[in-house]
N, C-alpha and C positions, 0 to 999 in steps of 0.2 A: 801717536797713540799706537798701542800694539797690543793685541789679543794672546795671550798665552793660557793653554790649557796644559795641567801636570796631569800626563797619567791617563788620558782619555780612554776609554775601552771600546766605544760604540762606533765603527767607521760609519756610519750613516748619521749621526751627530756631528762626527768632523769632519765629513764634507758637505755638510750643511753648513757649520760656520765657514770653513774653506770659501764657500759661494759667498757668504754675507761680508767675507776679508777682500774677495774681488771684488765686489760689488761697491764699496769702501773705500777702495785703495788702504785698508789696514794691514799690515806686514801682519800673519801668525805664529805661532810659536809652538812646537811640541815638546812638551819637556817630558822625560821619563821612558818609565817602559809604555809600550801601546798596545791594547789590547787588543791591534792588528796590524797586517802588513799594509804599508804604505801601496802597496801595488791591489789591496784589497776590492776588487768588483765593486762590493757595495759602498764603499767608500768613492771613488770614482762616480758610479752612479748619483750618488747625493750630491757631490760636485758639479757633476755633467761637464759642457766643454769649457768650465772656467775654469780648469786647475791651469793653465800656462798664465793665467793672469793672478794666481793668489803670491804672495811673495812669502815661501813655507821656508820657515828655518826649524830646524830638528836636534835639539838638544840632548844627549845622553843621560844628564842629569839637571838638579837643580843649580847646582855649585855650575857648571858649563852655560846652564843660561844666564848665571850673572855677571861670570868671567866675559860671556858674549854680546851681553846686553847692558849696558852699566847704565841703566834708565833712573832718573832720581827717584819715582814714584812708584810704589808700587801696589796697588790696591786689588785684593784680594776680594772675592765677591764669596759665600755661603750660606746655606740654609742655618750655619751657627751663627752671624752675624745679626748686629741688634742695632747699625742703625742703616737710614735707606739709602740707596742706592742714588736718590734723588739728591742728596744732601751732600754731595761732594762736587765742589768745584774741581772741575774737569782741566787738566791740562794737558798741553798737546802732547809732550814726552811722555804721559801716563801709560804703565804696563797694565793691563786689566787681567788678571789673574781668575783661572776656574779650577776646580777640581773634577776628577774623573767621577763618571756618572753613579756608581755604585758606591765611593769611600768618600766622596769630594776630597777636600784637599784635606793629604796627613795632619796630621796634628802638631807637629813642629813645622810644618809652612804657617799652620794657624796662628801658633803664638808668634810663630816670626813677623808674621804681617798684618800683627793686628794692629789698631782694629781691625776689624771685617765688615764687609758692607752687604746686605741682603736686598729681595724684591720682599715687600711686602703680601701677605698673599690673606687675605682677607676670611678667605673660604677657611672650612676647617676638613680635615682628614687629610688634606695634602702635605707630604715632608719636604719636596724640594719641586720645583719645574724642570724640566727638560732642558738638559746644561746650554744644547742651541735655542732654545730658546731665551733662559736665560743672559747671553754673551747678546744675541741680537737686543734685547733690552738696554742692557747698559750701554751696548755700543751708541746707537742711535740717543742715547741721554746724552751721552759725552760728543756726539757730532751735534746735536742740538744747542748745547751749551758753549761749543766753538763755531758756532755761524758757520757749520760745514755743511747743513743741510734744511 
């Protein structure tokens, strides 16, 4: 399984998941442009001293992470998605895909990968969860559903 976010903006959300990829042993994946430097403080800080143990690959583009990754599965997670998250059998080569905190994922990763698969969120007023929080959910569904945890 492997964590891929396209286009992240918030270095203290991706080193938030960064911690929960160590923590895992899940490989992560940055695709696109970032809406910070890899060397970013706060980014660091939300990591703390697990970045030697996260396994970071950093993809240019989209086209580059598939040329890099040729995973069969690829499951897209969104606040546009309609069915849950709960509802997918989980498998081990799964890429779990998020979109950046501000656009989530473009609209041509959307079509390409859909379906989509969302958290359901019961509450009303809220449009989306906080993308680390988010990736920690489904992670731990899909380690739960593989006797990983």
């Amino acid at each position: 399984m492997q964590v891929v976010l396209v286009e992240p903006e918030i270095p203290q959300n991706t080193g938030s998941i960064a911690r929960l990829c160590a923590a895992t042993s899940t490989p992560l994946h940055l695709v696109g442009r970032l809406g910070f430097s890899l060397e970013d403080r706060y980014l660091k800080r939300a990591g703390l001293d697990y970045w030697p143990f996260v396994d970071l690959h950093v993809h240019a583009s989209w086209s580059d992470f598939l040329a890099a990754v040729p995973t069969p599965r690829r499951l897209a997670f969104s606040s546009h998605g309609e069915t849950s998250y709960t509802r997918v059998a989980y498998e081990p080569d799964d890429a779990l895909v998020f979109g950046g905190e501000t656009a989530g994922l473009p609209a041509d990763l959307r079509a390409e990968l859909a379906p989509l698969y969302c958290i359901p969120m019961p509450g009303s007023g809220v449009r989306s969860l906080n993308v680390s929080n988010a990736v920690s959910i489904v992670v731990y569904e899909a380690l739960r559903q593989l006797s990983r945890v």
